[in-house]
Residue, then its C-alpha position, 0 to 999 in steps of 0.5 A: x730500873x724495874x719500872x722502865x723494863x715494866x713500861x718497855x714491855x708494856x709498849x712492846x706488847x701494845x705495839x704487838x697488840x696493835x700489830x696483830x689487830x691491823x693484820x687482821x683488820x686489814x682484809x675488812x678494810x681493803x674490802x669497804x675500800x674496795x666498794x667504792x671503787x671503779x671495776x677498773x681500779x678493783x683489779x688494777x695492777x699494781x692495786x690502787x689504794x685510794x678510790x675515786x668513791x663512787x657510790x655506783x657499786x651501792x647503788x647497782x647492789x641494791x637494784x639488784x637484790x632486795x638488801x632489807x629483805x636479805x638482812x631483815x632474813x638474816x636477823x630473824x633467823x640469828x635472833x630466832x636460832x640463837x633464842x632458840x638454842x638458849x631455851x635449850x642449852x641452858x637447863x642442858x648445860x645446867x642439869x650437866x653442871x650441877x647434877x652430873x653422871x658418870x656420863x657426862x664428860x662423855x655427853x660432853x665431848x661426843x656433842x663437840x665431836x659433832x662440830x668435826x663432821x663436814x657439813x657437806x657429808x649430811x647435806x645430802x640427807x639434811x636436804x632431804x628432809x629439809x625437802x620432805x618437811x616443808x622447810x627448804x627456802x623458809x626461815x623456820x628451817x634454817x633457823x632449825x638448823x642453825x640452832x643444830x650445828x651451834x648448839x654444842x657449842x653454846x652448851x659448852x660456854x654455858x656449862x663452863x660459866x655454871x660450873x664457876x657458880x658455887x653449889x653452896x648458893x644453889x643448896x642454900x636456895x634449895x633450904x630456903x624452899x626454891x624450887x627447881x624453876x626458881x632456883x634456875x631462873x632466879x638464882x642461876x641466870x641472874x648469877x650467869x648473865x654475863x656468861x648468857x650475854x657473851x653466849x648469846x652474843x657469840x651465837x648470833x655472830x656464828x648465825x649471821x655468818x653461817x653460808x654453807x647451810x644458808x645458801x644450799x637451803x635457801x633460794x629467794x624467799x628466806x636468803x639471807x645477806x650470806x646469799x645476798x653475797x653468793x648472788x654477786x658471783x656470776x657466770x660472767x665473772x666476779x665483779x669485785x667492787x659490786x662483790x665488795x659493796x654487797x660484803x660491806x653491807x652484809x658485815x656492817x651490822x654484825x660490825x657495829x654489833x661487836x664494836x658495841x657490845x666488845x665490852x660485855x662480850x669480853x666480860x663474859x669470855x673471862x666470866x670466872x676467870x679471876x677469883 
């Protein structure tokens, strides 16, 4: 009797489970269905569900914007802010780790505040500056601010994943002659990598989705596939099959991203967790 509730509650939760994962898979799957329709079938009434696959919609986004040159922009800059944020947050969230202050909590919580702030209330300023040093329109920049707004959050996840790390394997270390370099990266980080892995991987997903600061601060050369999207909207109107195609291709690599590396993003998010 007990095993039919275990496996009847296991199927019901399966079946919620894959309920949920439909419902929010579903927006993805109506857009990629939408590219390969006619402008006709993407605002018909009622919707259609089956296209005619057409690969025009492809074809004319591709004419009309440079795709590579987009999603080679949006790779660097992911890459390059996420990389960036590593080399910064990792002796940050070490040193808040494993030698405290009183104000450390403190530290802590008024950099997540940060996250609270409309980006639109500093986009003036942030403008401006980005204008006087040279960085509107370059990958430099954006890559700077991007490092910005997601460096809190990845000192978070990594101070997280350090403090579930024992102190008493770092002290050994320490008596054993390591010094602070060594002890960080060859003690800590190898300790930490799936923590670092899943951090670096949640980064450069926010990175490449990022649109508020990538398309105020970016006009053609360093636009990446966010801007790429924003282009497809006209005075004329939205063209949603050609807007549909323009999101497939921006979404597909960070798609077979995730797809590939669920995994050791998984592993990494319960890093800890189980002791």
């Amino acid at each position: 009797m007990a095993r039919e509730v275990t496996l009847q509650r296991k199927l019901t939760f399966t079946a919620l489970a894959w309920a949920v994962a439909m419902i929010l898979f579903f927006p993805i799957l109506w857009t990629i269905l939408t590219s390969f329709k006619t402008e006709a079938q993407a605002i018909a009434s009622p919707p259609v569900f089956i296209p005619t696959w057409t690969f025009e919609n492809y074809i004319e986004v591709q004419s009309r914007a440079d795709y590579f040159r987009h999603f080679f922009n949006s790779v660097w800059i992911s890459i390059g802010s996420t990389l960036l944020a590593l080399l910064i947050a990792i002796p940050s969230a070490w040193a808040m780790a494993f030698a405290p202050t009183p104000r450390t909590k403190d530290i802590l919580m008024w950099m997540l505040s940060t996250k609270m702030m409309p980006a639109v209330g500093v986009l003036v300023p942030m403008y401006l500056l980005f204008r006087d040093a040279g960085l509107l329109d370059t990958v430099w920049g954006l890559t700077i601010i991007l490092t910005l707004i997601n460096l809190p959050i990845v000192i978070w996840m990594l101070y997280t994943y350090f403090r579930e790390i024992p102190v008493d394997i770092l002290e050994a270390a320490r008596m054993d002659g390591a010094i602070l370099w060594k002890e960080l990266f060859y003690v800590l980080m190898p300790m930490a990598v799936p923590g670092i892995a899943s951090t670096l991987l949640l980064n450069v997903i926010l990175a490449w989705n990022e649109a508020f600061w990538t398309i105020n601060l970016t006009a053609s050369k360093a636009a990446p596939l966010t801007a790429f999207i924003s282009s497809f909207s006209s005075p004329e109107g939205l063209f949603w099959a050609k807007l549909s195609a323009a999101s497939t291709l921006a979404i597909a690599p960070i798609l077979v991203l995730g797809w590939i590396s669920q995994k050791q993003l998984v592993r990494g998010l319960t890093f800890g967790a189980v002791k």
